[in-house]
CHARMM internal coordinates of N, CA and C (Angstrom, degrees):
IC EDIT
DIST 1 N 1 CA 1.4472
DIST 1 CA 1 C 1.5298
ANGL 1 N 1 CA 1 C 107.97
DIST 1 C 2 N 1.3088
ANGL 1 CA 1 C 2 N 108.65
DIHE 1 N 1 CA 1 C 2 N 142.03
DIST 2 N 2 CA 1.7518
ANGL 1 C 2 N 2 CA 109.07
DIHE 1 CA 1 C 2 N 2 CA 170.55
DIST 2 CA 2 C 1.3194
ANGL 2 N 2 CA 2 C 111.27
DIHE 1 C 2 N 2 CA 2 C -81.92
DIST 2 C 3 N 1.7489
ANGL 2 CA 2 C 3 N 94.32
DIHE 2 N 2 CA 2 C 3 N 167.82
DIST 3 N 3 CA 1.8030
ANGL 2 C 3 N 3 CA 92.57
DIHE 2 CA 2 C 3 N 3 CA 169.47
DIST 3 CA 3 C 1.1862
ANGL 3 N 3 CA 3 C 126.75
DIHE 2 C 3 N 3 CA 3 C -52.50
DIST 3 C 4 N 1.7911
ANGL 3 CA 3 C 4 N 110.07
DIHE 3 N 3 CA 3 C 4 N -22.59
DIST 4 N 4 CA 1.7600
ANGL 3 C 4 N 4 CA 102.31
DIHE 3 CA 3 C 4 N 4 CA 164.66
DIST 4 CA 4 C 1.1890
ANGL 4 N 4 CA 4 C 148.22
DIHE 3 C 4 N 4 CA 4 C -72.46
DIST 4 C 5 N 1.5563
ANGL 4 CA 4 C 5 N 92.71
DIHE 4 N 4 CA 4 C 5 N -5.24
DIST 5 N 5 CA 1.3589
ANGL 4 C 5 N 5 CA 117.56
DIHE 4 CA 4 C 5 N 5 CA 172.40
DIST 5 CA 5 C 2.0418
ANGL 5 N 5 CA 5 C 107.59
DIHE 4 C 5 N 5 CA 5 C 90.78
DIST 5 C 6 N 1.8511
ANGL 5 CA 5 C 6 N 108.92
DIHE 5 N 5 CA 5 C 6 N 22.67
DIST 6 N 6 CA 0.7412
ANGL 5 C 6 N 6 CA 121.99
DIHE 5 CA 5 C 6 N 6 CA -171.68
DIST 6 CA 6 C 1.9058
ANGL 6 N 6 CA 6 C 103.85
DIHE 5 C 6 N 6 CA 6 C -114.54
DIST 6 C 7 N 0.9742
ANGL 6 CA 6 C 7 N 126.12
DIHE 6 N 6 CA 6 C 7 N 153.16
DIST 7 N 7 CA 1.6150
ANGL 6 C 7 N 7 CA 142.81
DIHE 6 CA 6 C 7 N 7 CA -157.93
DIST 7 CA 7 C 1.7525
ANGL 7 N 7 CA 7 C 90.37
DIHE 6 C 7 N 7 CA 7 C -103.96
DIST 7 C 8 N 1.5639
ANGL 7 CA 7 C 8 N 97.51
DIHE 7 N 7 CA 7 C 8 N 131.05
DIST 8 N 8 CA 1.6146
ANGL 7 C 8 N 8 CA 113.03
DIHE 7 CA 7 C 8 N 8 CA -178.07
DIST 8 CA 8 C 1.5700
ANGL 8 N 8 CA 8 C 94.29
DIHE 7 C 8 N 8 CA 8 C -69.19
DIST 8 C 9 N 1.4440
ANGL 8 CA 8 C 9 N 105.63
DIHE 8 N 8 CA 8 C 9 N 164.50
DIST 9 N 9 CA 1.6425
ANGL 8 C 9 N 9 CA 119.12
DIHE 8 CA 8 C 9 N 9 CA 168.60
DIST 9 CA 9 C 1.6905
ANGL 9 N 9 CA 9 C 103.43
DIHE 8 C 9 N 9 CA 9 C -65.50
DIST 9 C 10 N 1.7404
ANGL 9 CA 9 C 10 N 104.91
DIHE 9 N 9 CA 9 C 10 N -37.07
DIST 10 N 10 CA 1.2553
ANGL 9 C 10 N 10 CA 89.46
DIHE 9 CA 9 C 10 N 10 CA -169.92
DIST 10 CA 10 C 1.7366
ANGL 10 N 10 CA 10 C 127.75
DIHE 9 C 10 N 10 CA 10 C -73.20
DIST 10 C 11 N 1.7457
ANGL 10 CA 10 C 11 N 95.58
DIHE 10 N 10 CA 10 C 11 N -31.78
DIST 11 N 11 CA 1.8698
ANGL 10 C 11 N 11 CA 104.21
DIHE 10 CA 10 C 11 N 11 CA 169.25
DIST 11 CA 11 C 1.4644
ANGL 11 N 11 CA 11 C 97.19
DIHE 10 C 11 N 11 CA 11 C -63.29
DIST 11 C 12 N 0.9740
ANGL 11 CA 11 C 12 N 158.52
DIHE 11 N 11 CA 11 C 12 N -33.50
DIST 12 N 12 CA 1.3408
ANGL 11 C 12 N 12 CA 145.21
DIHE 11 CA 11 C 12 N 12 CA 174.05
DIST 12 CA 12 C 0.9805
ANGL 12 N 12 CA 12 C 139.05
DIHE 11 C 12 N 12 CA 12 C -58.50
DIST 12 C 13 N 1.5897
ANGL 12 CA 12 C 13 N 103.89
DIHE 12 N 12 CA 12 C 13 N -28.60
DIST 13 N 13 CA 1.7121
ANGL 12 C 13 N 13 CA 125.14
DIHE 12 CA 12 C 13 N 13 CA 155.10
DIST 13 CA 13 C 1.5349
ANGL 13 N 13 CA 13 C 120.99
DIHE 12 C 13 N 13 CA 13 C -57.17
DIST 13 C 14 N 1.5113
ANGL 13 CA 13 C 14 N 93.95
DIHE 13 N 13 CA 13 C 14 N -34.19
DIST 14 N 14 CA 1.0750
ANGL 13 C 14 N 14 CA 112.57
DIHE 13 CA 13 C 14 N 14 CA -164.54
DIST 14 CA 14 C 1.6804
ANGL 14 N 14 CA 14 C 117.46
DIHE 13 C 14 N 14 CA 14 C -62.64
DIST 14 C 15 N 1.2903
ANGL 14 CA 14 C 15 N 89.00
DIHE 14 N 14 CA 14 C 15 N -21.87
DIST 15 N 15 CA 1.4768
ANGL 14 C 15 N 15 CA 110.46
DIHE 14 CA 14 C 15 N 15 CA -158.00
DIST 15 CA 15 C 1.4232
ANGL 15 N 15 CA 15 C 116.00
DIHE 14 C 15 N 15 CA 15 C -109.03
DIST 15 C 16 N 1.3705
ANGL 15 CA 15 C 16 N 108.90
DIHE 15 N 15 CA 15 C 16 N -14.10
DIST 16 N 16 CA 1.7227
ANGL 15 C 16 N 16 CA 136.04
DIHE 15 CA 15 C 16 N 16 CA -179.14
DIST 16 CA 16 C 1.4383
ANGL 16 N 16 CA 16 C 106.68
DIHE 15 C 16 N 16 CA 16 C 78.05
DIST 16 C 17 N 1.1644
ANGL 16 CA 16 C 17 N 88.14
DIHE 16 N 16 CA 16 C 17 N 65.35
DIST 17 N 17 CA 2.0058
ANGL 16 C 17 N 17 CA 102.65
DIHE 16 CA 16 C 17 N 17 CA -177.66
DIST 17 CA 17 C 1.2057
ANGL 17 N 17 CA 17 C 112.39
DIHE 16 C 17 N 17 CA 17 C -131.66
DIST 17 C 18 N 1.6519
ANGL 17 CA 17 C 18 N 135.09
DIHE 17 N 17 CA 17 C 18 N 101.52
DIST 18 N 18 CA 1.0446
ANGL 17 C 18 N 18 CA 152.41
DIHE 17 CA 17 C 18 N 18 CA -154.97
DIST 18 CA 18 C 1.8466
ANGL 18 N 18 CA 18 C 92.87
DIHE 17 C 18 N 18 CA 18 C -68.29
DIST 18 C 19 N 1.3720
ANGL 18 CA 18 C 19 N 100.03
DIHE 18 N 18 CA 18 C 19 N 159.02
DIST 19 N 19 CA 1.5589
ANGL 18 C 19 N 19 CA 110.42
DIHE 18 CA 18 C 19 N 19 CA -172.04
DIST 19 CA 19 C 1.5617
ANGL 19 N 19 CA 19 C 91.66
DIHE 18 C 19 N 19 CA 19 C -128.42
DIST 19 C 20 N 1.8752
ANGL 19 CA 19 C 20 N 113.51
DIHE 19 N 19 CA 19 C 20 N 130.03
DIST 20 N 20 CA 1.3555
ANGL 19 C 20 N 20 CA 118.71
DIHE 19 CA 19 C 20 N 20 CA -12.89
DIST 20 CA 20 C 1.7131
ANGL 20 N 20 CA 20 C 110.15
DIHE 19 C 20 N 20 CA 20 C -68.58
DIST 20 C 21 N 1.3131
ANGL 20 CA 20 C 21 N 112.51
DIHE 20 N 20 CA 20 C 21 N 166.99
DIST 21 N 21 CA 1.6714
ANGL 20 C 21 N 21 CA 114.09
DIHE 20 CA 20 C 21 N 21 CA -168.83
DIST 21 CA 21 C 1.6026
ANGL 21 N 21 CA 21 C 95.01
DIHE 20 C 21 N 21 CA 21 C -75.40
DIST 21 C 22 N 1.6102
ANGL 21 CA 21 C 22 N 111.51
DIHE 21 N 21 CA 21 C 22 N 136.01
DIST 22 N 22 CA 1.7214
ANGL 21 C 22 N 22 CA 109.40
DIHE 21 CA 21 C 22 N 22 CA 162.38
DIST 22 CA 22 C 0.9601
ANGL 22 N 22 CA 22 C 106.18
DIHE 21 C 22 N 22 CA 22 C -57.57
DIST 22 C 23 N 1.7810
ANGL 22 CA 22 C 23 N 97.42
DIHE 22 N 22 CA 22 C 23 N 169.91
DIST 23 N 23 CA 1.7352
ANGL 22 C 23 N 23 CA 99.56
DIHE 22 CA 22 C 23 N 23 CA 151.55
DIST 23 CA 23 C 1.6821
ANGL 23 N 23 CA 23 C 118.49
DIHE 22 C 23 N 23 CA 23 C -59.17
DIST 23 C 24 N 1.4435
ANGL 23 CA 23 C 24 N 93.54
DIHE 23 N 23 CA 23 C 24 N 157.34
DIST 24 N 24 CA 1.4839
ANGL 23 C 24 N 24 CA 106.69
DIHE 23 CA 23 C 24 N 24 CA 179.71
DIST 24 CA 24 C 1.1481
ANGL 24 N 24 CA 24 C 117.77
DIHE 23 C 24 N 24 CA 24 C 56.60
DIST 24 C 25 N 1.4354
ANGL 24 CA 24 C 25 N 112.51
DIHE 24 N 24 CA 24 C 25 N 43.53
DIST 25 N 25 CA 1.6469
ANGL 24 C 25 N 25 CA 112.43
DIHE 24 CA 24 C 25 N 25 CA 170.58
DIST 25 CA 25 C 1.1837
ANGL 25 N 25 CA 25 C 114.55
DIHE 24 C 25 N 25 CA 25 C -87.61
DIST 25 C 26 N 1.6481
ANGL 25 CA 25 C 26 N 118.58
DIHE 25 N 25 CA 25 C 26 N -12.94
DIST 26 N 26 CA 1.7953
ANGL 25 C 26 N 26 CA 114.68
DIHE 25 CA 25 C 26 N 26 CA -178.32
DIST 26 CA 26 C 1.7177
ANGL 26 N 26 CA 26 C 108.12
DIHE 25 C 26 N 26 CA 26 C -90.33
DIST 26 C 27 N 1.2517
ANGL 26 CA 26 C 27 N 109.20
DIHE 26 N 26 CA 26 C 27 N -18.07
DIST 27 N 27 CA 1.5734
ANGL 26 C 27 N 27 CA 113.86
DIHE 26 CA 26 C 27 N 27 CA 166.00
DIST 27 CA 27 C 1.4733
ANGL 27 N 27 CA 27 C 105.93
DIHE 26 C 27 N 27 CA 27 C -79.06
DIST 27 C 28 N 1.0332
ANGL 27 CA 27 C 28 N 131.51
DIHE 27 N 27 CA 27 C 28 N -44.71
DIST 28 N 28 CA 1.4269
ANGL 27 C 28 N 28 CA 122.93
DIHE 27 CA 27 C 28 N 28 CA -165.68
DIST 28 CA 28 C 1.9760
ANGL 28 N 28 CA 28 C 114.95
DIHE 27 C 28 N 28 CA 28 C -70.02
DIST 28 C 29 N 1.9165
ANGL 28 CA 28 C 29 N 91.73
DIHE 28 N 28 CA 28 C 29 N -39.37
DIST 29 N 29 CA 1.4003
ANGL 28 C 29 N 29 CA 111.59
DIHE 28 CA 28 C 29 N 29 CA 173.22
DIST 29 CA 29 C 1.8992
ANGL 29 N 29 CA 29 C 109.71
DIHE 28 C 29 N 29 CA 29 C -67.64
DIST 29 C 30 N 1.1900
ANGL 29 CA 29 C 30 N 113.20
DIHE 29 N 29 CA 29 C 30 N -40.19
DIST 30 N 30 CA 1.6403
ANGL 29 C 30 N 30 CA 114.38
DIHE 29 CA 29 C 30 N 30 CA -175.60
DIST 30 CA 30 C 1.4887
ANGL 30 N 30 CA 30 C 83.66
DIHE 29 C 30 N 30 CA 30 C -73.60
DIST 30 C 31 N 1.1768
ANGL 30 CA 30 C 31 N 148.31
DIHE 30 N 30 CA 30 C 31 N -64.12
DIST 31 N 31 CA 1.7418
ANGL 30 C 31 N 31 CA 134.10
DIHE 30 CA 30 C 31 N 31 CA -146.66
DIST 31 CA 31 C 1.9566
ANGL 31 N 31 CA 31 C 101.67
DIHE 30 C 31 N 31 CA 31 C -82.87
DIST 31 C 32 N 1.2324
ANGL 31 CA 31 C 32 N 110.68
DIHE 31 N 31 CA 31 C 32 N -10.34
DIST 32 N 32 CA 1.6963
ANGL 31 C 32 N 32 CA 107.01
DIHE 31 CA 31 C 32 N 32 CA 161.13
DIST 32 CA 32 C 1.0214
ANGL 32 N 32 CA 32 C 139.03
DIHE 31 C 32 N 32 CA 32 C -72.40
DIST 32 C 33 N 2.0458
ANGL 32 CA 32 C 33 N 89.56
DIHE 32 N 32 CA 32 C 33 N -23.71
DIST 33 N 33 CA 1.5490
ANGL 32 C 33 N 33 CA 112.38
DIHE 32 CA 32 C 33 N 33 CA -179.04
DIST 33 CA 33 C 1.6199
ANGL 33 N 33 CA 33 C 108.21
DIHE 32 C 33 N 33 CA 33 C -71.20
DIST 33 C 34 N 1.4220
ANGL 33 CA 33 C 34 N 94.30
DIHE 33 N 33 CA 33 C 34 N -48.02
DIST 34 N 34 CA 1.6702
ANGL 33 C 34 N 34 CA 98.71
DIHE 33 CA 33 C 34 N 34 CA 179.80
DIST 34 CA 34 C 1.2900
ANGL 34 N 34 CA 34 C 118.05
DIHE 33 C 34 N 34 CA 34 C -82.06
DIST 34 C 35 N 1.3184
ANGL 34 CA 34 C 35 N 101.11
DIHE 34 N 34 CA 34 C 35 N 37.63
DIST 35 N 35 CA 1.3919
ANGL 34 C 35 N 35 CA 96.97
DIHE 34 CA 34 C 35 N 35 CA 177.48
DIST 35 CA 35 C 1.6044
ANGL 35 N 35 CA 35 C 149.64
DIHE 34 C 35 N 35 CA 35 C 73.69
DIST 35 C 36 N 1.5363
ANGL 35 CA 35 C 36 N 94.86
DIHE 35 N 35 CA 35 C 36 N -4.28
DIST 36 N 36 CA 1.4598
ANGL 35 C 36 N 36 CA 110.71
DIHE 35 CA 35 C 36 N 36 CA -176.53
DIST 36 CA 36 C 1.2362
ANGL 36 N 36 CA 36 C 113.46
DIHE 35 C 36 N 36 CA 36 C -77.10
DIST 36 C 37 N 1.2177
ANGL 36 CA 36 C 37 N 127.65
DIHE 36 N 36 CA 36 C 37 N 147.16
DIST 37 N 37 CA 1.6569
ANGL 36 C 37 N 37 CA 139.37
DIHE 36 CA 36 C 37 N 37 CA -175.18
DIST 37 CA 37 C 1.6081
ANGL 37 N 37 CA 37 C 100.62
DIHE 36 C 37 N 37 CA 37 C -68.67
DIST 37 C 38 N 1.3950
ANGL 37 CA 37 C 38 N 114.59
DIHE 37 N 37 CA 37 C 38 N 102.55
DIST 38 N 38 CA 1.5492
ANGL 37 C 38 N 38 CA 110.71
DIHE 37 CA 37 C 38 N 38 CA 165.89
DIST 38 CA 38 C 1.3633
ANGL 38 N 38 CA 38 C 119.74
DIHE 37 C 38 N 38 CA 38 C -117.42
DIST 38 C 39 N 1.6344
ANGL 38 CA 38 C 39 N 112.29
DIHE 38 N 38 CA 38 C 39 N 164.63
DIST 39 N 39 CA 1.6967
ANGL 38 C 39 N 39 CA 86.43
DIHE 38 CA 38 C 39 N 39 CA -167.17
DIST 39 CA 39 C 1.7085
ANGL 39 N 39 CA 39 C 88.03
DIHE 38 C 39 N 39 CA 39 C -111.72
DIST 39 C 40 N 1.2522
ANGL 39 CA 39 C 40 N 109.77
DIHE 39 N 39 CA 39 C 40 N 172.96
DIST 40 N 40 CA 1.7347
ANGL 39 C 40 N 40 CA 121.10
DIHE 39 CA 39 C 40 N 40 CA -158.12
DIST 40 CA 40 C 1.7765
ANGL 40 N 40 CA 40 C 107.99
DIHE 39 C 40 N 40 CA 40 C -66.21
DIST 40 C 41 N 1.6399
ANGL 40 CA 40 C 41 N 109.17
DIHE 40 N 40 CA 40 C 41 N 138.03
DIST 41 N 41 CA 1.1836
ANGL 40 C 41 N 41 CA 104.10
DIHE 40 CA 40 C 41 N 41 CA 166.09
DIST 41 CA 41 C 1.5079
ANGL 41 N 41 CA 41 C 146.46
DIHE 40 C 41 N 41 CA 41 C -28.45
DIST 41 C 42 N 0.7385
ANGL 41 CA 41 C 42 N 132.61
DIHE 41 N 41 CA 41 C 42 N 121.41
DIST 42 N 42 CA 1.7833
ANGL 41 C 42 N 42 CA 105.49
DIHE 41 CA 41 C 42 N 42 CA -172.69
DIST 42 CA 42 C 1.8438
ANGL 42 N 42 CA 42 C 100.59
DIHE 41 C 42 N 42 CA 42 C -73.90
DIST 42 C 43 N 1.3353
ANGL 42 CA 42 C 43 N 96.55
DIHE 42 N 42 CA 42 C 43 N 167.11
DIST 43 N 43 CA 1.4542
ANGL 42 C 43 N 43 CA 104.15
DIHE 42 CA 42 C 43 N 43 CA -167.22
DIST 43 CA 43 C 1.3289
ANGL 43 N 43 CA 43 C 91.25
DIHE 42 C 43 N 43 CA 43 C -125.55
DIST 43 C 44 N 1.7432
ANGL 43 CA 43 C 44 N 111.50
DIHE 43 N 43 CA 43 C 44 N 141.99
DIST 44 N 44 CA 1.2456
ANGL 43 C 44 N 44 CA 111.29
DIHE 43 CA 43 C 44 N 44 CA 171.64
DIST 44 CA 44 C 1.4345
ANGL 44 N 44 CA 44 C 134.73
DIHE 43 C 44 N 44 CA 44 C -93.84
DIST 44 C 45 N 1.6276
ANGL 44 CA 44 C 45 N 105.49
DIHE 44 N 44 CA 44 C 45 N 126.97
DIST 45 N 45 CA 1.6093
ANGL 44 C 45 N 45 CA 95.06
DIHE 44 CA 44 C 45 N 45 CA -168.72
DIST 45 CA 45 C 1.4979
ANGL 45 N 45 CA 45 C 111.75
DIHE 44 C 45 N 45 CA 45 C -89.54
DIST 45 C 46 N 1.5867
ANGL 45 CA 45 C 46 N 99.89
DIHE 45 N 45 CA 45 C 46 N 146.86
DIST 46 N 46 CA 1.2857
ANGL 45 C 46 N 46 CA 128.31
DIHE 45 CA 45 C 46 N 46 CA -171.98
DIST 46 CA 46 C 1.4689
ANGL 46 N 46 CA 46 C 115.09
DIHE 45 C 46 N 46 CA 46 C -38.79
DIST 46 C 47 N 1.6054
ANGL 46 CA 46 C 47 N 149.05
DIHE 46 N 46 CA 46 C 47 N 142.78
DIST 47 N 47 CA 1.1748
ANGL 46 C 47 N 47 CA 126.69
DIHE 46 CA 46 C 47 N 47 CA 172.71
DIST 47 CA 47 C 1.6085
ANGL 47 N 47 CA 47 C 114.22
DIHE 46 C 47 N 47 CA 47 C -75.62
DIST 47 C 48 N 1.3549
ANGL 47 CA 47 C 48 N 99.40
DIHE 47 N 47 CA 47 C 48 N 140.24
DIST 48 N 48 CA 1.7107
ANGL 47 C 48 N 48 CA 87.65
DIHE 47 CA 47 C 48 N 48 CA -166.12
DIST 48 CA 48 C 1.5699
ANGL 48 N 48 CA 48 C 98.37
DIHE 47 C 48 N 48 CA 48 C -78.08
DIST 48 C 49 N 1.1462
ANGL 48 CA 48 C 49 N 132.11
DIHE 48 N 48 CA 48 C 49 N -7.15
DIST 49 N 49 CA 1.5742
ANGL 48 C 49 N 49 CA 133.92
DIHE 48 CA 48 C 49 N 49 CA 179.88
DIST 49 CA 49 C 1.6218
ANGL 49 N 49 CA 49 C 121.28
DIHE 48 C 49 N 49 CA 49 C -78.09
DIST 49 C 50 N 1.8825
ANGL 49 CA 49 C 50 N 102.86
DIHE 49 N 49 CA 49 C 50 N -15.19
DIST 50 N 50 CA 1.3942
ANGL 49 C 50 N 50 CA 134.37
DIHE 49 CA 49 C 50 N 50 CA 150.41
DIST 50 CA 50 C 1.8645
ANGL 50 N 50 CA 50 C 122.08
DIHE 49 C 50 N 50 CA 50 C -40.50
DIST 50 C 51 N 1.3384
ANGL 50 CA 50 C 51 N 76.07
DIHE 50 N 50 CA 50 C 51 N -47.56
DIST 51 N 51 CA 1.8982
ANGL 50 C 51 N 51 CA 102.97
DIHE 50 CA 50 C 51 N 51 CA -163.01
DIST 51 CA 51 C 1.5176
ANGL 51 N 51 CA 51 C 110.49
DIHE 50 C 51 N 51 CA 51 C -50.29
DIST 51 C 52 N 1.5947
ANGL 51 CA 51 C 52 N 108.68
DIHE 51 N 51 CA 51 C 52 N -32.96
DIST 52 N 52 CA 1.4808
ANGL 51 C 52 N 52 CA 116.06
DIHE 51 CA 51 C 52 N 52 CA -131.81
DIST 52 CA 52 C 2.0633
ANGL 52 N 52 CA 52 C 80.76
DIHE 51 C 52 N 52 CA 52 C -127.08
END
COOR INIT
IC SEED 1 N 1 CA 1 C
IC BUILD
């Protein structure tokens, strides 16, 4: 955790947590912990208007 009390990009990797984190990544991450069947974050795609 940082001094802001905010989670590095890299512990987040760490954890299989797409950068920046969606919503509801601490629900999805607490119910993985316990074991519950979740299906994978969505990942955000790049703007293709970025590209160019």
């Amino acid at each position: 955790m940082t001094e802001n009390g905010g989670w590095t990009k890299k512990q987040l990797a760490e954890w299989g947590i797409p950068f920046p984190p969606p919503q509801g990544w601490r629900k999805h991450l607490e119910a993985k912990w316990r074991g519950e069947d979740v299906a994978d974050l969505p990942r955000p795609e790049p703007d293709q208007d970025a590209l160019f």
